[in-house]
LUMFIPA-753963 format. One record per residue: residue in three letters; x, y, z of N, C-alpha, C, CB in turn. Coordinates in steps of 0.02 Angstrom, whole numbers, padded with zeros to 5 digits. Atoms other than C-alpha are relative to their C-alpha. Glycine has a CB too. Layout:
BEGIN
+------+--------+--------+--------+--------+--------+--------+--------+--------+--------+--------+--------+--------+
! type !   n.xx !   n.yy !   n.zz !  ca.xx !  ca.yy !  ca.zz !   c.xx !   c.yy !   c.zz !  cb.xx !  cb.yy !  cb.zz !
+------+--------+--------+--------+--------+--------+--------+--------+--------+--------+--------+--------+--------+
!  ALA !      X !      Y !      Z !      X !      Y !      Z !      X !      Y !      Z !      X !      Y !      Z !
...
+------+--------+--------+--------+--------+--------+--------+--------+--------+--------+--------+--------+--------+
This chain:
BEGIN
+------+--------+--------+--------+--------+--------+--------+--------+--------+--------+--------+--------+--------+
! type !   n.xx !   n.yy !   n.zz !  ca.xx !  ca.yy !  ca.zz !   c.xx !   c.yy !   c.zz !  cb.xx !  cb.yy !  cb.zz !
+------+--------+--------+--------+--------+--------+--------+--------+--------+--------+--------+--------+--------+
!  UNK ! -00069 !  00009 !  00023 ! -00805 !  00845 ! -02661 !  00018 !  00053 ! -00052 !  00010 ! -00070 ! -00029 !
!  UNK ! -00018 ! -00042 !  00056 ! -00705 !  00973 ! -02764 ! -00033 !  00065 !  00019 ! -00024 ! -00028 ! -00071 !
!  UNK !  00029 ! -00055 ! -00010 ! -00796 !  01118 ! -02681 !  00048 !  00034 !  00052 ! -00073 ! -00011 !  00021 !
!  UNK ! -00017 ! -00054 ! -00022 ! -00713 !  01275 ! -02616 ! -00024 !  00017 !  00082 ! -00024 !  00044 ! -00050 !
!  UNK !  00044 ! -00011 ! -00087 ! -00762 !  01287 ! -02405 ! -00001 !  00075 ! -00023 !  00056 ! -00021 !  00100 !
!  UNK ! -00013 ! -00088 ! -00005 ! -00815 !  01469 ! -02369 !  00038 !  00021 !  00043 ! -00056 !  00043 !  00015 !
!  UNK ! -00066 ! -00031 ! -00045 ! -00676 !  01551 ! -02295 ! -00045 !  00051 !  00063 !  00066 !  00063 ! -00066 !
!  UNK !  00011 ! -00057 ! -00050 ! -00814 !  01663 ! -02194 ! -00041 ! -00090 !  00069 ! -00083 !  00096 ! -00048 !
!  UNK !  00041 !  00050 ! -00029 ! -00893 !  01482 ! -02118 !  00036 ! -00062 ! -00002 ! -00066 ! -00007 ! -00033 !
!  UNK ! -00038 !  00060 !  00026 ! -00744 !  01353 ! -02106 ! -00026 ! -00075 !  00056 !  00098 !  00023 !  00005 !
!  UNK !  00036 !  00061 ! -00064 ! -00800 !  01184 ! -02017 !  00070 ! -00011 !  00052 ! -00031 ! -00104 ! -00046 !
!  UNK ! -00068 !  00007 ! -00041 ! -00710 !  01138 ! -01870 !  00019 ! -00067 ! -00016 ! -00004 !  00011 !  00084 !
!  UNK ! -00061 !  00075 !  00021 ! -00570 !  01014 ! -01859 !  00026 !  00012 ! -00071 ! -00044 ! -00094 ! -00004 !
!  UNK ! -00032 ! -00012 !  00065 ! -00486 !  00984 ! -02014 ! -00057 !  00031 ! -00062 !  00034 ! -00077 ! -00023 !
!  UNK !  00018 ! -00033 !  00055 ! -00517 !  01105 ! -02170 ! -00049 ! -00046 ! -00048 !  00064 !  00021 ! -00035 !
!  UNK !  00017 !  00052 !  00047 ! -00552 !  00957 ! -02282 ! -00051 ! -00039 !  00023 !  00053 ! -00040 ! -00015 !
!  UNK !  00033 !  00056 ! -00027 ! -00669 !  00856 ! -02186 ! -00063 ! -00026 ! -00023 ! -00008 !  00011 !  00057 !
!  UNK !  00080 ! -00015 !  00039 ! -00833 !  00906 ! -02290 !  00015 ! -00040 ! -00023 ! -00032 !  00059 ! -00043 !
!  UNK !  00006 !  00035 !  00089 ! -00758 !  00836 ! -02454 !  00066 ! -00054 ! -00005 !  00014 !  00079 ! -00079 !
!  UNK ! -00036 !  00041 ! -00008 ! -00631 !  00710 ! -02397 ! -00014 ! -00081 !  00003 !  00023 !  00024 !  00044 !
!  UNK !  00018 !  00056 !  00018 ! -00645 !  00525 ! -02437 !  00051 ! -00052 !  00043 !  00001 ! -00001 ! -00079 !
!  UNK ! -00039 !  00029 ! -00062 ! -00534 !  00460 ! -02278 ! -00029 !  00020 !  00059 !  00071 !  00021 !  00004 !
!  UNK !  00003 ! -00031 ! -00065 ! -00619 !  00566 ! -02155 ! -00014 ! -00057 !  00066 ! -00062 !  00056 ! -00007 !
!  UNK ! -00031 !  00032 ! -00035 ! -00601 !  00505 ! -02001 ! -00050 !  00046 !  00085 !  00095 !  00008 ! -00025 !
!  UNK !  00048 ! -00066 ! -00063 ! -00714 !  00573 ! -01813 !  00062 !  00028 !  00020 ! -00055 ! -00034 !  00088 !
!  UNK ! -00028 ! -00063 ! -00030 ! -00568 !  00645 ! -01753 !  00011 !  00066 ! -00059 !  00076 ! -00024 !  00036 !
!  UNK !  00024 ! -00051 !  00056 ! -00586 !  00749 ! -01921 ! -00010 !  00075 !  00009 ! -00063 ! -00020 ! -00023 !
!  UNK !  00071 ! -00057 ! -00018 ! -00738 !  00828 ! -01862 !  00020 !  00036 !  00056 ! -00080 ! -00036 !  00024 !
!  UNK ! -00005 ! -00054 ! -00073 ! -00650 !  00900 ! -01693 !  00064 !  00030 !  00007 ! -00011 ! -00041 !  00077 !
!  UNK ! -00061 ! -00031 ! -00005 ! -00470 !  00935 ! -01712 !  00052 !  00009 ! -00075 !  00035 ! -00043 !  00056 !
!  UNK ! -00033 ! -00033 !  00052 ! -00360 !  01025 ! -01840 !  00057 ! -00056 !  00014 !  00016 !  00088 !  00005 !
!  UNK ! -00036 !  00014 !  00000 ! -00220 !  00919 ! -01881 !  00089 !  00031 ! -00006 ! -00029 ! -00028 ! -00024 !
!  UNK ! -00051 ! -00055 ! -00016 ! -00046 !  00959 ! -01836 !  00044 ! -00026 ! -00074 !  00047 ! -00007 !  00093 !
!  UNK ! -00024 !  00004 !  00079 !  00103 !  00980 ! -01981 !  00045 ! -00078 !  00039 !  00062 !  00091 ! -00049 !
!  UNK ! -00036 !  00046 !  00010 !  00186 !  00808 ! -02005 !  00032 ! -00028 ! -00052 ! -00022 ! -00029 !  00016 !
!  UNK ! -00028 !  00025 !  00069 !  00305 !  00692 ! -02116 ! -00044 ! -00047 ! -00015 !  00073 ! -00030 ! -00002 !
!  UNK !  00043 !  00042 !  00055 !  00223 !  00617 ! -02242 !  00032 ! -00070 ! -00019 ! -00006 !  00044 ! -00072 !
!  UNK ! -00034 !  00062 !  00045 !  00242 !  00432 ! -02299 !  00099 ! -00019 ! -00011 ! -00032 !  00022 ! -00083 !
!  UNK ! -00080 !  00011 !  00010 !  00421 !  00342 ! -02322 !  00033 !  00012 ! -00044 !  00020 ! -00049 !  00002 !
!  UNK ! -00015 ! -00024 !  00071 !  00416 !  00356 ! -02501 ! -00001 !  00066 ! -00030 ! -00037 ! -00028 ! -00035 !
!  UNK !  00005 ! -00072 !  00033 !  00379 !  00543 ! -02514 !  00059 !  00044 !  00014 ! -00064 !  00040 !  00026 !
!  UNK ! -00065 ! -00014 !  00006 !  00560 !  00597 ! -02496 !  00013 !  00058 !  00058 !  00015 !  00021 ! -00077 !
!  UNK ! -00025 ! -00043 ! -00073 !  00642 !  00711 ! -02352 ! -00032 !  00072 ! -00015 !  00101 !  00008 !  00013 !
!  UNK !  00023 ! -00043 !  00021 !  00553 !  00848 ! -02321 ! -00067 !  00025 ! -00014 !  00024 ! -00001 ! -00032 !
!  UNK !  00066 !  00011 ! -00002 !  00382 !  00813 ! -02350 ! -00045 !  00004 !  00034 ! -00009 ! -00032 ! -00009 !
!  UNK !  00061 ! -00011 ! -00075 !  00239 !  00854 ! -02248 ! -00057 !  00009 ! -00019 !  00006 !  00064 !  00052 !
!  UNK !  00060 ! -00009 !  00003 !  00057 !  00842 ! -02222 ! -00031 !  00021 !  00060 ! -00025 ! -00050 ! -00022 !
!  UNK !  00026 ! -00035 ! -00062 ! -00071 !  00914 ! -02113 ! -00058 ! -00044 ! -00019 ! -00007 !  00092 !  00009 !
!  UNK !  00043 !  00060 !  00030 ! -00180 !  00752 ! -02115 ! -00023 ! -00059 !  00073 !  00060 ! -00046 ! -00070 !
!  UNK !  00004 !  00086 ! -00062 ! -00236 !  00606 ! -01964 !  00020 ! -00044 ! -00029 ! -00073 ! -00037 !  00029 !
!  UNK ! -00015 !  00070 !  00044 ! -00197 !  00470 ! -02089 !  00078 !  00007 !  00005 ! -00033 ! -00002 ! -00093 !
!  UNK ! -00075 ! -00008 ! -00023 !  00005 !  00537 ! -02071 !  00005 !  00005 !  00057 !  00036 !  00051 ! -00022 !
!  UNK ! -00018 ! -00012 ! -00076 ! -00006 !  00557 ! -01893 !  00056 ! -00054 !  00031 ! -00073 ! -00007 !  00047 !
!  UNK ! -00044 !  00060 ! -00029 !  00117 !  00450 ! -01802 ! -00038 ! -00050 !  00051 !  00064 !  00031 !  00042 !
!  UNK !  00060 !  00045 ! -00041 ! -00055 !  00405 ! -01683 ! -00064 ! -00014 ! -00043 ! -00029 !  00043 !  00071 !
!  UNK !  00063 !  00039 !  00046 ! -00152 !  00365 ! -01834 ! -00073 !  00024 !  00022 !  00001 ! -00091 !  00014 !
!  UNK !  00044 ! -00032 !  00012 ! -00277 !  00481 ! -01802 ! -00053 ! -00003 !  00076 ! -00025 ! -00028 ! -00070 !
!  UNK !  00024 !  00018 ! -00072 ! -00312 !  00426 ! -01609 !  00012 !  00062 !  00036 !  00038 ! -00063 !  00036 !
!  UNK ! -00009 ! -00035 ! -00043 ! -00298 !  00596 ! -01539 ! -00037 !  00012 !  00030 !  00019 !  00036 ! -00007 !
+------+--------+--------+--------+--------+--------+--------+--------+--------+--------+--------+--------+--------+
């Protein structure tokens, strides 16, 4: 957690997946696409996350 990936050795699937505390198996195999974020995070908002997905991370 809190560590820097090496940009010459990035894991696949999502960036974050090393040091992420939601991860999730589809994580480990596919990059997540850009989406809106939460109801409360105001227009405009976006994450690149499975937990925002609109299929909750079932891809």
């Amino acid at each position: 957690p809190g560590m820097v990936p090496n940009l010459a050795k990035l894991p696949p699937g999502c960036r974050f997946n090393p040091r992420c505390g939601e991860v999730m198996p589809v994580c480990l195999r596919r990059d997540p696409g850009l989406t809106a974020a939460g109801t409360g995070s105001g227009p405009g908002h976006t994450a690149r996350c499975w937990l925002h997905s609109p299929n909750g991370g079932t891809a």
